[in-house]
Structure formats: structure tokens, C-alpha cells
C-alpha positions in Angstrom: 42.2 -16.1 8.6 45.4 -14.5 9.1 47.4 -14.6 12.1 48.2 -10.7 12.6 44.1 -10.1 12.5 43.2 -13.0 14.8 45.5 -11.5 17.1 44.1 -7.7 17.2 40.4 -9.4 17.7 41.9 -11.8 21.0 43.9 -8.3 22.3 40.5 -6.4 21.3 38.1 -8.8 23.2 37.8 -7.3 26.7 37.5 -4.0 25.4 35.2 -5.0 23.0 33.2 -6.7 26.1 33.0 -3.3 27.7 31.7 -2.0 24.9 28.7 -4.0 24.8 28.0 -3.6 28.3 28.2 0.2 27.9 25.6 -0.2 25.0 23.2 -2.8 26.4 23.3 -0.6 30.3 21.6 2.0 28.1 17.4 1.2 27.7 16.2 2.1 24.2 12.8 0.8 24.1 11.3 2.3 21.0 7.8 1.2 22.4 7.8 2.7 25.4 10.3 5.7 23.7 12.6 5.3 26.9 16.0 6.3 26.0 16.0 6.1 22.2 17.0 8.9 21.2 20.1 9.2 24.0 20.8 5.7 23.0 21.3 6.6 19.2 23.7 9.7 20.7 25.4 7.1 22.8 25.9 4.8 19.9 26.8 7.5 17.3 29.8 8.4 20.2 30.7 4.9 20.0 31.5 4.5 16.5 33.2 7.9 15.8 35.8 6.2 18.9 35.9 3.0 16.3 37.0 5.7 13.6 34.2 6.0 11.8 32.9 9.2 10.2 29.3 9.4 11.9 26.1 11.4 11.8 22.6 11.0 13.4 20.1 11.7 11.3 15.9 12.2 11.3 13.9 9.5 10.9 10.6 10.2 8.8 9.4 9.2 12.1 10.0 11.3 15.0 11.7 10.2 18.1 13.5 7.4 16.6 16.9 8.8 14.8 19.2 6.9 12.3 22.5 6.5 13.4 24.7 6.8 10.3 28.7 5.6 10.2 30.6 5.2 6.7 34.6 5.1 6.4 36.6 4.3 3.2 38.8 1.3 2.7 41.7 0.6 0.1 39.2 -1.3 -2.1 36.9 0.5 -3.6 34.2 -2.0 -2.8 32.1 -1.2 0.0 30.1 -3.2 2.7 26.9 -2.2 4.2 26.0 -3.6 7.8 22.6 -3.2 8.8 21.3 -2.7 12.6 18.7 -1.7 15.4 19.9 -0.4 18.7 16.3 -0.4 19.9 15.3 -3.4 22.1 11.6 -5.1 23.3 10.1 -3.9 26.3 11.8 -6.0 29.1 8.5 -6.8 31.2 7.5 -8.9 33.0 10.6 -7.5 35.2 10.2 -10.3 38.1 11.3 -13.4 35.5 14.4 -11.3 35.3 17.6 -13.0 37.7 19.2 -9.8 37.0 17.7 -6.6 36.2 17.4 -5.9 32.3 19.6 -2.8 31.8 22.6 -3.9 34.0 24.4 -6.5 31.9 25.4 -9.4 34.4 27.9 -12.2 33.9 27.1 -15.6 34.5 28.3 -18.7 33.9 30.0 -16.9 30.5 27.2 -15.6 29.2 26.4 -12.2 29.4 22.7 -10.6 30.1 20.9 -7.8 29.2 17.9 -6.4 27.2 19.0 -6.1 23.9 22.5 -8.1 24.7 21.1 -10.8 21.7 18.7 -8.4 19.8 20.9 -6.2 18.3 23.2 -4.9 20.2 25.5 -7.7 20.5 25.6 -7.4 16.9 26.4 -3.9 16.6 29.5 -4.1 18.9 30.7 -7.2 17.3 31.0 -5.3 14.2 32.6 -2.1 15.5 35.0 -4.5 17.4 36.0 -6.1 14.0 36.4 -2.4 12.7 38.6 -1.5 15.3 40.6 -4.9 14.9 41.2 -4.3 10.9 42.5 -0.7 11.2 45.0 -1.8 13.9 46.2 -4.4 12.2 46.7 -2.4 9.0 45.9 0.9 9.6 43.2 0.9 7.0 40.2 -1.1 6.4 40.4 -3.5 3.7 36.9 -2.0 1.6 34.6 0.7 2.0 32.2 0.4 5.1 28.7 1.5 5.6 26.2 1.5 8.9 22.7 2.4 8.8 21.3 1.3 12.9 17.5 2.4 13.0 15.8 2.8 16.5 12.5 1.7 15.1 12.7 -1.6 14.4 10.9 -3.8 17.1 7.9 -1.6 16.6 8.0 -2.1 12.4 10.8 0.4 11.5 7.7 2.8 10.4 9.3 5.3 8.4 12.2 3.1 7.1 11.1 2.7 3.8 10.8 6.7 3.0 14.3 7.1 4.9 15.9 4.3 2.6 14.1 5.8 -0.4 15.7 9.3 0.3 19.0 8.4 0.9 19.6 5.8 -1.8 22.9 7.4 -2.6 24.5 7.8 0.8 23.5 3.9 1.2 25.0 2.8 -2.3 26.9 -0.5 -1.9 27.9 -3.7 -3.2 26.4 -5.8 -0.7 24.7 -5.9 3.0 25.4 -8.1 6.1 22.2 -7.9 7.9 21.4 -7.8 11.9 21.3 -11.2 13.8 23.0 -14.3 12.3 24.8 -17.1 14.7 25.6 -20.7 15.4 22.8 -23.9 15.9 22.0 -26.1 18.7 25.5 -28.1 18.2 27.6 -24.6 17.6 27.7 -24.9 13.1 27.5 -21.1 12.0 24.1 -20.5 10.3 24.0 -17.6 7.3 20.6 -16.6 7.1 19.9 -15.4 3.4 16.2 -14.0 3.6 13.2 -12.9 6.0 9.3 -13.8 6.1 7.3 -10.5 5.5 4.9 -9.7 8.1 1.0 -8.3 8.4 -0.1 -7.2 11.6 -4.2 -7.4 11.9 -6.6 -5.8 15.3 -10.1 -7.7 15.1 -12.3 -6.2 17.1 -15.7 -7.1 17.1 -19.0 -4.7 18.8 -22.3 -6.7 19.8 -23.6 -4.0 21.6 -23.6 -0.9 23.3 -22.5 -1.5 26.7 -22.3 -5.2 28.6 -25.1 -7.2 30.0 -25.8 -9.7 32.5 -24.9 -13.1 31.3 -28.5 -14.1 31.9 -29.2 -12.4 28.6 -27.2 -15.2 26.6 -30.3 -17.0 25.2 -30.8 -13.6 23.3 -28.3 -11.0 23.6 -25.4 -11.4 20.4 -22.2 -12.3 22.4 -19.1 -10.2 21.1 -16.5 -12.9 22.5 -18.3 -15.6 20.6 -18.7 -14.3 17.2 -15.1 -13.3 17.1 -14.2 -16.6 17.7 -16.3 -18.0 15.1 -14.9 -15.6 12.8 -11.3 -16.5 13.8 -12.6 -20.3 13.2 -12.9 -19.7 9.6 -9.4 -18.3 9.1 -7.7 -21.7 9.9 -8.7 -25.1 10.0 -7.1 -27.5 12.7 -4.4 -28.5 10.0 -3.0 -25.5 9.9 -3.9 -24.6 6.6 -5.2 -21.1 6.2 -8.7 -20.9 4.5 -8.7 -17.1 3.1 -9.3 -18.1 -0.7 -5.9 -16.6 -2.4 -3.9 -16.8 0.2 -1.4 -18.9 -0.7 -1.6 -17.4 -4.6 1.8 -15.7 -4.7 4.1 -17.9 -2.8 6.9 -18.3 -5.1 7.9 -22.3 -4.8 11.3 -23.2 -3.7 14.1 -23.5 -5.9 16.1 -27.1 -6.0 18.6 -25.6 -4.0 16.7 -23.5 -1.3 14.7 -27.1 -0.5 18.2 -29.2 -0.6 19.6 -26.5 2.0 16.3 -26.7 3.9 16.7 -30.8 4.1 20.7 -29.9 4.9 20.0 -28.2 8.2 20.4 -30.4 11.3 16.9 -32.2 13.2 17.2 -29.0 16.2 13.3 -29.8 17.1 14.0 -31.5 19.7 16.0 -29.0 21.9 13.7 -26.3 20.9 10.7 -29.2 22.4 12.5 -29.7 25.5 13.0 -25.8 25.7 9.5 -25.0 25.3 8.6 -27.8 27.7 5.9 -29.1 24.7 5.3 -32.4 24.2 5.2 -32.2 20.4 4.7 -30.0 17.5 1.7 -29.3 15.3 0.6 -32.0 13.1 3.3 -33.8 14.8 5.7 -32.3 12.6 9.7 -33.2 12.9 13.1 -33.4 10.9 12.9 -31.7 7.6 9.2 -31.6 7.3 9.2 -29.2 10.9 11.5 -27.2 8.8 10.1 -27.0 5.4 7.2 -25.8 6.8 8.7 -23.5 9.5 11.0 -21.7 6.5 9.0 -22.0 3.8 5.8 -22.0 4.8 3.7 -19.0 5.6 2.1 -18.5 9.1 -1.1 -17.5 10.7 -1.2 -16.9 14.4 -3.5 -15.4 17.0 -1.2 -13.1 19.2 -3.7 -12.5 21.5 -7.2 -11.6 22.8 -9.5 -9.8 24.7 -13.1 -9.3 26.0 -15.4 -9.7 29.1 -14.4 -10.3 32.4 -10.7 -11.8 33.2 -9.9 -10.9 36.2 -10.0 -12.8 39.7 -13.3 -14.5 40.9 -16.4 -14.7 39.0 -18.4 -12.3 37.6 -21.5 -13.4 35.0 -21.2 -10.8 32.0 -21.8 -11.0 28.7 -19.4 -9.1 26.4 -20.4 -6.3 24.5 -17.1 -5.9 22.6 -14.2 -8.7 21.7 -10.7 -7.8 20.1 -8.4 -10.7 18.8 -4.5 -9.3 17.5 -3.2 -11.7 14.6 -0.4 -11.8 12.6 0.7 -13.4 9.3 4.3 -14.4 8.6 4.6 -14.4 4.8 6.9 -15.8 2.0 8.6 -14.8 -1.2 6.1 -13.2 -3.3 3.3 -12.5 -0.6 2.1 -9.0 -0.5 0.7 -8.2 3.1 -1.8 -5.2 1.1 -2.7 -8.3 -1.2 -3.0 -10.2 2.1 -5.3 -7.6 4.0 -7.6 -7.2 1.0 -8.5 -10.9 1.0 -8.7 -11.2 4.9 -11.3 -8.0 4.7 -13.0 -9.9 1.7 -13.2 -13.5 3.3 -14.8 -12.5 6.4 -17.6 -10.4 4.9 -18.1 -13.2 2.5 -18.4 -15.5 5.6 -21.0 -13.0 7.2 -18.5 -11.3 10.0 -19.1 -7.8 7.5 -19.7 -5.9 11.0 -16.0 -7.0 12.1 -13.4 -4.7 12.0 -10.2 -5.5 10.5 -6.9 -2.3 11.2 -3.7 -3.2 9.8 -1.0 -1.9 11.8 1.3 0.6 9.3 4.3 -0.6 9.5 3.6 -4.3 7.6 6.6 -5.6 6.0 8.0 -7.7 2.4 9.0 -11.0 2.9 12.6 -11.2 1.0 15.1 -13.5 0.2 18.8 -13.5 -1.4 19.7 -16.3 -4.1 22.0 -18.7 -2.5 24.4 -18.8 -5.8 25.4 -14.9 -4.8 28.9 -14.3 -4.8 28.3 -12.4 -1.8 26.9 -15.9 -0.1 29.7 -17.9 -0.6 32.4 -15.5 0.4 30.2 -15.1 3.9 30.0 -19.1 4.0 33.9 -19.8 3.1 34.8 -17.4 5.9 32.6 -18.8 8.4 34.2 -22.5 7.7 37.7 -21.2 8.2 36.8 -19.4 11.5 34.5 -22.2 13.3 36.1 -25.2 11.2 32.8 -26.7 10.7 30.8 -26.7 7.8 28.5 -24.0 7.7 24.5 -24.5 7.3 22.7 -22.0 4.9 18.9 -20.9 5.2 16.9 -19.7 3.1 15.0 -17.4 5.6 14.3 -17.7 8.8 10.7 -17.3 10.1 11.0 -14.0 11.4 10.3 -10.3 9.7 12.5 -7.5 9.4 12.9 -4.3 6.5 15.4 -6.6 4.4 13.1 -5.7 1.3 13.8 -2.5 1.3 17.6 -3.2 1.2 17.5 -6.2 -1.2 15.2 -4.7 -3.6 15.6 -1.0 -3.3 19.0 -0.7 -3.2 19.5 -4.1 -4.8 22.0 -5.8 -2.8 22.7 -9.0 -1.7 22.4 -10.0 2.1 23.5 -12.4 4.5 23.8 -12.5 7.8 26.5 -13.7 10.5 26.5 -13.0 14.1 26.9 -13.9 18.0 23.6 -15.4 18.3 22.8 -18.9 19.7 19.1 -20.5 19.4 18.6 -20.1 23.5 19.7 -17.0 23.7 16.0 -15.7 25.3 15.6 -13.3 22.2 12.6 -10.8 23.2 11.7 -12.8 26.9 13.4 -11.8 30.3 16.7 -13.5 30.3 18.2 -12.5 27.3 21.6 -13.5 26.9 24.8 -14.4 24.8 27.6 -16.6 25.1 31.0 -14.6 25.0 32.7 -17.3 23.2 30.0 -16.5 20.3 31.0 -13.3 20.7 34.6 -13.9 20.1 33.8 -15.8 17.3 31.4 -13.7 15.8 34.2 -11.2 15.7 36.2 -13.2 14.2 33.8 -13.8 11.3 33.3 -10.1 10.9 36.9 -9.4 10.6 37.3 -12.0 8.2 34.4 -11.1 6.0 35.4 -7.8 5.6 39.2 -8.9 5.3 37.9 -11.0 2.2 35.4 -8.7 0.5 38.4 -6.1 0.0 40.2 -8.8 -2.0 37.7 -10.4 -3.5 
């Protein structure tokens, strides 16, 4: 990296610091809609002061603008950076040492709501703007920024947005939200996402509830939802909807060699969870095959009958279960759905009623011989000095179809993140020495994709 630009980021840092407390102070919880729409004013303020051009723009769904931000470079090349500057509800508020929306140092790590998802992220990459035009006094290729305000709720509406604006986001390739180091600090470049479909069971026995006496004859809405969940997934984990597993694409050579590449981190995450082991007693490269590759299908949570203190002998009249399916390269979550609906009346759970949140997403995932993914790795090994680890995806969902395939870029992703970093539970936190770091990356990605 060269000298003159490692400089500006160190000289940059404590501003750049400020800057993300200034962001992360501000709440923008797009489930609650607190503060979104001030937040995307905030943010759009932010990067006109970086010396981008900047617009905030409607969002096919109200309440949730798009914060816009594009300036020219000498090559004609240009870089899109995709973000969210909305942030998870920050409940439950007493697990917080802190409070949520007043970013707090400690121990050098700062927290906040939002501080890890995405806002460290965002100011990262305006910082490594601002270090590249003081350095030269131009940025070394076109940039673009798209930050939605949607995303933790499913970025409903992103798809239309991205479809109407193909022009205005026209680029050569996309560096997506999130990215970071491992366990023992090696950069990880994420390359792809798991798609996502997002299911409410609810299941009515009858018209009101009953005295529990009534068991021997009354249908129990609790236990017929859990025998219909009971034929979803067997206790090996392997889900029993006939076709589910039809369109996973299989690994390439390479995605599976990276996948047996990436270090054993099971055991922190173990000791972090406080678990004494993992399903199917799963560890090394066969906890992450199957945690990357694999798709998922987990009960987020349920409901029915009496829970609160003390006893009380009903029987439940109505039962609701919320379950969610993490899907792979080339799952389809409508494809998904349509077998869900079809296995369970096949099973005799007809009377069950299966809604599909809207906002269900593509699973997607770059080829890890893109130019575009070696430039991103080669500048990650000069800044850290360690070999970097590549992923195919990670296990989590996001809009990246929409980028890779409808505008038909590559993507990777580089960042401040760090695996207990408390993403979407109180606590939530980055190290600043990430931070710095990350910037560096930034700066050096950009410095490389003008010449390259």
C-alpha cells in the first residue's frame, strides 16, 4: 500500500472515529420506523462532507429512503459499495452495559446499535474516500453508494428500486456490506449469501380455548402444530419436504477446497455460545461444509396457550410456529414455499396455514476466479500481512441477487467486522483496530481497482 495513503488513513482515524459515533448515536430501526428517515438525512449530510455528489431518494416502500452518493475518479472504472444504515431493534435494553444509541468506549472497542451492522461499514468507507482525495486530490476510479434503510426487515421494495435505476447503478463491480477478520484476526472476503424464506404457521383447533380437562376429546392446536413441524425435519437435520434439496447447485472444486481452507473456529464460537457441542456432533471442515453450503431449516419461534407465570390448565385453541429457511445457489424460496404448502397437506396438516413474509430473498454467490476477487484478496494480504481466507458464502441472507444478477456484477466483501462482535444482540461492538484496518483495506482496494 503506498506510504502517502497509509498516512492520510492514520491522520484521518480520529475523525473518522467521530464519524461513526455521530452515525451509530442516531437510532434507525426500520422495524419499529424510529428515526429512519432522519437517519438517511443524517447520512446523506455525511457523505456530501466526504465530497460526494448525494441524493436521497424514494424507496418503492415508504418510510425507508435510499441514500444515493456517486463521484467520478480518473479511471473510468467505477466501484459500487453497497450498505444499510438501518439497525435491529436493540431490546431487551437491560443486557445493555451501555445504552444502545450512545456509542461507548471500552476496553478499545466501541458500542452501539448498529456500530457492527452496518454502520461501521459505511463510515469505514467514506473515511477511505476522504483519505484518497487528500492524498491525490482525486479518487483513483468512479465511486458509487446505494445505503437502503430496509434491510433488517427484508429490503421490501429493493428489487423494484434496483430494477428502476439500473442505469444510475451501472458499474464494474460491488463491495458488499459486512466483511472482516476470523477468530485469530486473517481477513475473510465473503463472495456470496444464502437466500432466505420466511414462513408464519399458524394452526386453529377451535373457536375459542377450553379447559384442559377437555384433552381426551377436544383437537389441541399446540399439539398438532408440533406434529406438523415434526414432519419438516428429522433429528438429523435433514429436511423431509420431497424436492427440497432439487436445485442446490453442487460445489465447485474450488468453492469446497476454500471451504476445507478456512481455519477449525468451532470451538470459540462453542465456548461463546456456552454449548457443549454442535449438531450431529459436527466440527472442522464438516461444521463448515455444512454451515456454508448447506441449506437450513429453523424454528424461530412459537406461540400458543398459556406462558405466563403460575399455572393455568387450558387447552389451546390456536398455535403459531415462525420458521425460516436459509437457502443455497440455485434454491428458489417461491419453489421452496410451494413444496412446504404441498408437503404438509400431503401429510394431512391441509387446515394449517402457511404466510410467506414478502420480502424472501435469492441465495447468490460470485465465482472465486473473478478478477474482481483476487484484486480484493491481494490487497487484503498486503494490508494485514496474513494470508487471506476466501468463503464462498456465509450463512446469512441479504439482496446480493439483485446486484449480482441484475446488474451483473461481481461482489466481495471486506470490512471491520470480527466474529464476537454481538451482531443483532445487546452489546454490539467493534474493535477500533479493525476499524483502522478495514480502512486501510478500503483505501487500497479502491487505490488498485483504478489501476487495474
Amino acid at each position: 500500500m503506498r506510504a502517502k495513503l497509509a498516512q492520510q488513513v492514520e491522520s484521518l482515524l480520529p475523525a473518522a472515529v467521530a464519524d461513526l459515533v455521530r452515525l451509530c448515536a442516531h437510532p434507525s430501526v426500520s422495524a419499529q420506523k424510529l428515526g429512519v428517515e432522519e437517519c438517511a438525512r443524517l447520512l446523506a449530510s455525511m457523505m456530501e462532507e466526504a465530497g460526494l455528489s448525494t441524493r436521497v431518494l424514494p424507496s418503492p416502500e415508504p418510510g425507508y429512503p435510499v441514500v444515493y452518493a456517486e463521484r467520478k475518479g480518473r479511471s473510468p472504472k467505477t466501484l459500487l459499495f453497497y450498505n444499510h444504515y438501518d439497525v435491529q431493534p436493540p431490546e431487551p435494553l437491560g443486557e445493555w452495559l451501555s445504552p444502545p444509541f450512545q456509542p461507548t468506549k471500552r476496553e478499545g472497542k466501541l458500542y452501539a446499535r448498529g456500530v457492527a451492522d452496518d454502520k461501521g461499514h459505511i463510515a469505514a468507507r467514506l473515511a477511505a474516500v476522504k483519505a484518497l482525495l487528500n492524498a491525490d486530490g482525486e479518487l483513483p476510479c468512479g465511486v458509487k453508494f446505494i445505503s437502503e434503510g430496509c434491510e433488517e426487515i427484508g429490503s421490501p421494495g429493493l428489487h423494484k428500486f434496483v430494477e428502476e435505476h439500473k442505469a444510475l447503478l451501472a458499474a464494474d463491480a460491488c463491495l458488499w456490506e459486512g466483511g472482516g477478520v476470523d477468530w485469530q484476526g486473517r481477513p475473510s472476503i465473503t463472495l456470496g449469501l444464502k437466500g432466505i424464506l420466511y414462513v408464519e404457521l399458524e394452526c386453529r383447533a377451535a373457536s375459542r380455548d377450553s379447559h384442559s380437562s377437555y384433552g381426551t376429546v377436544v383437537p389441541n392446536a399446540a399439539w398438532r402444530l408440533a406434529w406438523a413441524l415434526s414432519t419438516i425435519k428429522d433429528r438429523n437435520e435433514r429436511v423431509l419436504i420431497p424436492g427440497f434439496y432439487d436445485g442446490v447447485r453442487p460445489p465447485t472444486a474450488a468453492e469446497l477446497a476454500a471451504v476445507d481452507a478456512l481455519p477449525a473456529e468451532d470451538e470459540e464460537l462453542r465456548r461463546s455460545l456456552g454449548l457443549s457441542g454442535f449438531v450431529l456432533g459436527l466440527r472442522g471442515s464438516a461444521w463448515h461444509r455444512k454451515h456454508t453450503l448447506e441449506p437450513a431449516c429453523n424454528i424461530c419461534g412459537m406461540e400458543s396457550g398459556y406462558t405466563g407465570p403460575g399455572a393455568k390448565t387450558v387447552l389451546p385453541s390456536w398455535a403459531r410456529a415462525k420458521m425460516d429457511f436459509r437457502l443455497v445457489p440455485d434454491q428458489q424460496p417461491l419453489d421452496i414455499l410451494a413444496k412446504l404448502k404441498k408437503h404438509l397437506a400431503a401429510q394431512g396438516f391441509e387446515d394449517i396455514q402457511v404466510k410467506a413474509r414478502d420480502a424472501n430473498e435469492m441465495p447468490a454467490r460470485t465465482s472465486m476466479d473473478s478478477p474482481f476477487v483476487e484484486l480484493v484478496k491481494v490487497t487484503a494480504r498486503d494490508v494485514y500481512g496474513v494470508e487471506p481466507l476466501l468463503v464462498p458464502n456465509i450463512a446469512g441472507s441479504g439482496p446480493m441477487y439483485l446486484f449480482s444478477h441484475g446488474l451483473g456484477l461481481p461482489i466481495a466483501s471486506a470490512g471491520v467486522d470480527y466474529p464476537d462482535n454481538h451482531i443483532h444482540a445487546p452489546n454490539e461492538n467493534i474493535r477500533l483496530e479493525d476499524y483502522r484496518k478495514g480502512i486501510l483495506h478500503l483505501a487500497a482496494i479502491l487505490d488498485a481497482f483504478g489501476r487495474a
